[in-house]
N, C-alpha and C positions, 0 to 999 in steps of 0.2 A: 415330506414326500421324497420318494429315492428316486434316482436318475434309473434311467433303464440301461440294462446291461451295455446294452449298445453304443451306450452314451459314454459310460465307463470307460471301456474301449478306445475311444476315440479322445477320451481326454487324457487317456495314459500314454498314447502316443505321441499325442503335443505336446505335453510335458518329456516327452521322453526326446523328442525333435529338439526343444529347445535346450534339455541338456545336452545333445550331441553337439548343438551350434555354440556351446560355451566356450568363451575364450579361455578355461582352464583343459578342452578338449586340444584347443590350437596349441597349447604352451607343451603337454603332453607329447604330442605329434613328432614337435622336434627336438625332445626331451632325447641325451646319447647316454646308451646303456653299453654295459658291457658284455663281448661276444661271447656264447660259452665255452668257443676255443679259439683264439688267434689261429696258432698252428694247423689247425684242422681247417679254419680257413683260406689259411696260405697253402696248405697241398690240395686241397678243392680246385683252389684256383688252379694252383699250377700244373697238376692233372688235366685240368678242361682246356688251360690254354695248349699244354702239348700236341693235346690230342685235335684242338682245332689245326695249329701249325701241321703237322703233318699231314692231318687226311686233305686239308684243302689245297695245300699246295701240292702233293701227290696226283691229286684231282686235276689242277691247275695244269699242271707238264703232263698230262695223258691228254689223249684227242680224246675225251668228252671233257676238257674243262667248261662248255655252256653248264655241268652239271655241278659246280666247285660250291653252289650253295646249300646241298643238302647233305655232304657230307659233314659239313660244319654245323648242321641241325643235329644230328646222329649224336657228334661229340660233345653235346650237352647231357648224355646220358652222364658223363662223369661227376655230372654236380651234385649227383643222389648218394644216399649213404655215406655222407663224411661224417656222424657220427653213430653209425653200427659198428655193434661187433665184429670184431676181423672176420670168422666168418660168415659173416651176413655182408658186407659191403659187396663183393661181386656179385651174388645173385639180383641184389638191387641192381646194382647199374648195369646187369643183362637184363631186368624186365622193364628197366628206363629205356635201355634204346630199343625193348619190341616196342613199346608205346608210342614213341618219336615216328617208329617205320610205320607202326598202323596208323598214325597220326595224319602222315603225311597220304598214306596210301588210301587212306577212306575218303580224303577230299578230291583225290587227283580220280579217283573211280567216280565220285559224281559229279565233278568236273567233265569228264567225257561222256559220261552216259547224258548230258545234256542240261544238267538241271541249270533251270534258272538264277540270275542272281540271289532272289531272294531265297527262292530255295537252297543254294549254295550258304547263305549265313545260319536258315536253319539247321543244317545238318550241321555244322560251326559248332553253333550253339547247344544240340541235342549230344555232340560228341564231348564237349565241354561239361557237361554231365555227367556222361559217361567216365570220361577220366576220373572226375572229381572222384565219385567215387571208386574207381581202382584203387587211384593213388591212398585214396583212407584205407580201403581195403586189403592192398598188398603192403600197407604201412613204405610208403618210400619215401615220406616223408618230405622237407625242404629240398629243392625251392616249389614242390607242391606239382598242382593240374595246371598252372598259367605256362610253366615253358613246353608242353605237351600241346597247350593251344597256340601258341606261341607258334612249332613247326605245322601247326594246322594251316595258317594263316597264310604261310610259304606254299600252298597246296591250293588255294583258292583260284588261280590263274587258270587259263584256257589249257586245255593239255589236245596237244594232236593226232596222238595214237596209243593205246595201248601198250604200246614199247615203251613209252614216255613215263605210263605210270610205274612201269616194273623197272624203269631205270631210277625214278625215281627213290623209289621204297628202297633198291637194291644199294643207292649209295648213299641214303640215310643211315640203312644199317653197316655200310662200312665205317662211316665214319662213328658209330656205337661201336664195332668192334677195336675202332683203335682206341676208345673211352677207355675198352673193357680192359686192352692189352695195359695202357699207361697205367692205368688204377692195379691191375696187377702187380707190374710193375715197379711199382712205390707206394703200395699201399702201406707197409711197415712204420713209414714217416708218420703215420696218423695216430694220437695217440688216445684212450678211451675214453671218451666222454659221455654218461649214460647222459639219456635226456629224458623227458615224461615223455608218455605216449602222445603224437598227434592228436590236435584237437579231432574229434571226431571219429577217431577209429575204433573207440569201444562204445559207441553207441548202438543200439539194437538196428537192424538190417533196415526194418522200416524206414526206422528215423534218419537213418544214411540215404535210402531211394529218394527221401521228399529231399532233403538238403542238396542231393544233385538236380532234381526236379525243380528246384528253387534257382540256382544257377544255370540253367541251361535255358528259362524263362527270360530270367535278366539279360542274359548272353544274347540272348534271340532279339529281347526288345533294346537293349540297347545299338545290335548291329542295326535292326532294319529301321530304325531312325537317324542312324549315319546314313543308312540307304535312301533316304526318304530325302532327307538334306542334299545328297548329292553329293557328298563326300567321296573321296577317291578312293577311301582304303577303309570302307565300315567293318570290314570283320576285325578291326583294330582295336573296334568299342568292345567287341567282343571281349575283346584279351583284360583290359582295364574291367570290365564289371565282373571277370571272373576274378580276380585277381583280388579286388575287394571285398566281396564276398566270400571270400578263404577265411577271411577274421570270424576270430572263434565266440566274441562275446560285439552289442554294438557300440562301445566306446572303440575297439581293435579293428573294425570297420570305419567308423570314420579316421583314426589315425589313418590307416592306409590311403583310405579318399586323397586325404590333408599329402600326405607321403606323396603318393602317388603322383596327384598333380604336379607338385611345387619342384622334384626330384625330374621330371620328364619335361618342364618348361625349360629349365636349368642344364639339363641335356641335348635339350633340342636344337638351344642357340651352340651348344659346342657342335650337333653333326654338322649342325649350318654352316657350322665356320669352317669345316672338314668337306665337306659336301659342294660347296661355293664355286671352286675350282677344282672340279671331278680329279681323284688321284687316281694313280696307276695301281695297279692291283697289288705289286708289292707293298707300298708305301698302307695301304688299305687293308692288307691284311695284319699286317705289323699294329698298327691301329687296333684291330679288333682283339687280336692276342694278348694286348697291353690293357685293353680296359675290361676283358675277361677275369683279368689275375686282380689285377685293383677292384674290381666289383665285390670277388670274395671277400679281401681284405676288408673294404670297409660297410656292408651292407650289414655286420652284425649289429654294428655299434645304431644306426639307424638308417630307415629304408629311404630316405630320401638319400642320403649317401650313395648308397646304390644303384637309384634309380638314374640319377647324374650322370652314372657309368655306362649305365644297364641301357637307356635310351641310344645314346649317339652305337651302341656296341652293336641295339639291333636294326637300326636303319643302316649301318654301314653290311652290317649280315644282308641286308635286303637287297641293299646294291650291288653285293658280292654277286647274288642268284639274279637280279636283274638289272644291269649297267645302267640302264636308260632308264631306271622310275625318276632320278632328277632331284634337283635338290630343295623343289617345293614337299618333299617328305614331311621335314621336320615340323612345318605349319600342322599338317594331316594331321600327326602322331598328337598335337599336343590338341588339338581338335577331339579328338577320338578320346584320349584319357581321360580326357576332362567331361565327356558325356558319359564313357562307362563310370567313371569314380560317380555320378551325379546319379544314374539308374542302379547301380551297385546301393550305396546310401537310401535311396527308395526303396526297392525293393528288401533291402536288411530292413528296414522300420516296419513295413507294410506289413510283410510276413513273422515280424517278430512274437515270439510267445510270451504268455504272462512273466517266467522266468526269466527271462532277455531282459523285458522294460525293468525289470525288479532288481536285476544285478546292474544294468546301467542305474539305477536310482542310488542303489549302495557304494558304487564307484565315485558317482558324484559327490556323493553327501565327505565320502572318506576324505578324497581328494580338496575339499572343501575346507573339512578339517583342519588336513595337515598343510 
């Protein structure tokens, strides 16, 4: 007698959970490959860091320095296209910083038109969708939709007037134009590295809606469970269950999970140690410039590396745009990742297709092998 499809189903997915949980998935994880350009990640970095030194401290010595945190959102636009074609790399990193400025600007508009908490993490979550699919769709490839949510995140706060939000959006996008200028710049330094297409961007239109559809669920149900907890900073979960969910098959989803966490626990005790006795804005920004440029360098090789960087680089960004959130952050942050990396993994399984569980079986088996 045959099981009923149903049954099927649900037994290809426990087999499919317990090869995710295999300790040759953990060995994997922190397995270091090689980047597919050094160089190209050293002018990544040192483009992004330029362009943060500049626009925030420009920021900084103007009388709106309360505002020195979103120019520094803006000059993240520079970390797109370091491996296009010379000319394709600017037009990237001018539709990187509209993204960062609409990023910020859709949060800070339902920010003042009122919306509630929760409603503020779903529009979070619906716009983390939204990106997902841009970014496949205008192909702009690494570091993806998470630093787009990322500047969302920075946007979630109370905003007091309308002035607030066009001041906001307006120095998001300067600090994209000084991306644009530095990448100009020194784009030369960069040298050709074709890459494959992003996972995901030759998929047919449908199958791209449901896989933002899919991410913007997770985003939603992992923020309003931070919510629910009482968490200080749930749109945080946000950022980690998109961030997982980017992996293109489920073995490259839980690596990230595994990444993700162990990379942000690791990080978290350095903002601590940074964070502990609040520095002065120079010595802080110096700080963030320095683990910009190290971030590029070593997150080829693997994401936890990165992450190490990438964590203490965005609470000190947090602190930049708000002095007094304190240095119970880094508890939050490692709170928050470690629920999205957990609903991120759910939700990848849950919704996964026959073709998913089948390629993670052939992963296993290889992997087993060799």
């Amino acid at each position: 007698m045959h099981a009923p499809p149903a049954f099927d189903l649900v037994r290809t997915r426990r087999a499919s959970l317990r090869r995710l949980l295999a300790l040759a998935r953990l060995r994997e994880s922190f397995a270091v490959a090689s980047p597919p350009s050094l160089r190209n990640a050293a002018v990544a970095g040192m483009q992004t860091s330029l362009a943060l030194l500049i626009a925030v401290a420009a920021t900084h010595l103007s009388p709106w320095a309360h505002m020195e945190g979103f120019p520094a959102l803006g000059a993240l636009a520079a970390l797109f296209g370091r491996f296009a074609p010379a000319g394709r790399r600017m037009p990237v990193v001018f539709l990187a910083g509209l993204l960062l400025a609409a990023s910020v600007g859709v949060l800070s508009a339902a920010s003042i038109a009122g919306a509630a908490p929760a409603t503020m993490l779903i529009c979070l979550a619906l716009l983390a969708g939204a990106l997902t699919w841009l970014t496949n769709r205008w192909r702009l490839g690494a570091p993806g939709a998470v630093i787009f949510v990322f500047a969302a995140c920075a946007a979630v706060g109370p905003v007091d007037a309308w002035r607030t939000v066009a001041a906001r959006v307006l120095f998001t996008m300067a600090g994209a134009a000084v991306a644009w200028a530095a990448c100009g710049a020194t784009d030369r330094l960069r040298s050709e590295v074709p890459l494959p297409a992003a996972a995901g961007s030759d998929r047919p239109l449908p199958h791209q809606w449901i896989a933002a559809g899919r991410i913007a669920l997770c985003a939603a149900s992992a923020a309003l469970l931070a919510l629910a907890a009482g968490w200080p900073h749930p749109a945080w979960a946000a950022i980690g269950a998109t961030a997982v969910m980017q992996g293109s098959h489920l073995h490259i989803t839980m690596h990230r999970a595994v990444q993700r966490t162990v990379g942000t626990m690791i990080g978290a005790a350095l903002a601590w140690g940074i964070l502990a006795s609040p520095p002065t804005f120079w010595p802080l920004l110096a700080a963030v410039v320095v683990l910009q440029f190290v971030t590029e360098l070593v997150i080829g090789f693997n994401y936890v590396f990165g992450l190490i960087c990438v964590t203490p680089m965005a609470l000190l960004m947090t602190s930049l745009a708000a002095p007094a959130s304190g240095a119970g952050m880094p508890m939050a942050r490692v709170l928050d990742t470690v629920l999205g990396a957990l609903v991120g993994i759910a939700f990848a399984l849950v919704f996964s297709t026959l073709d998913d569980r089948t390629h993670l079986a052939v992963h296993h088996e290889m992997a087993r092998a060799g």
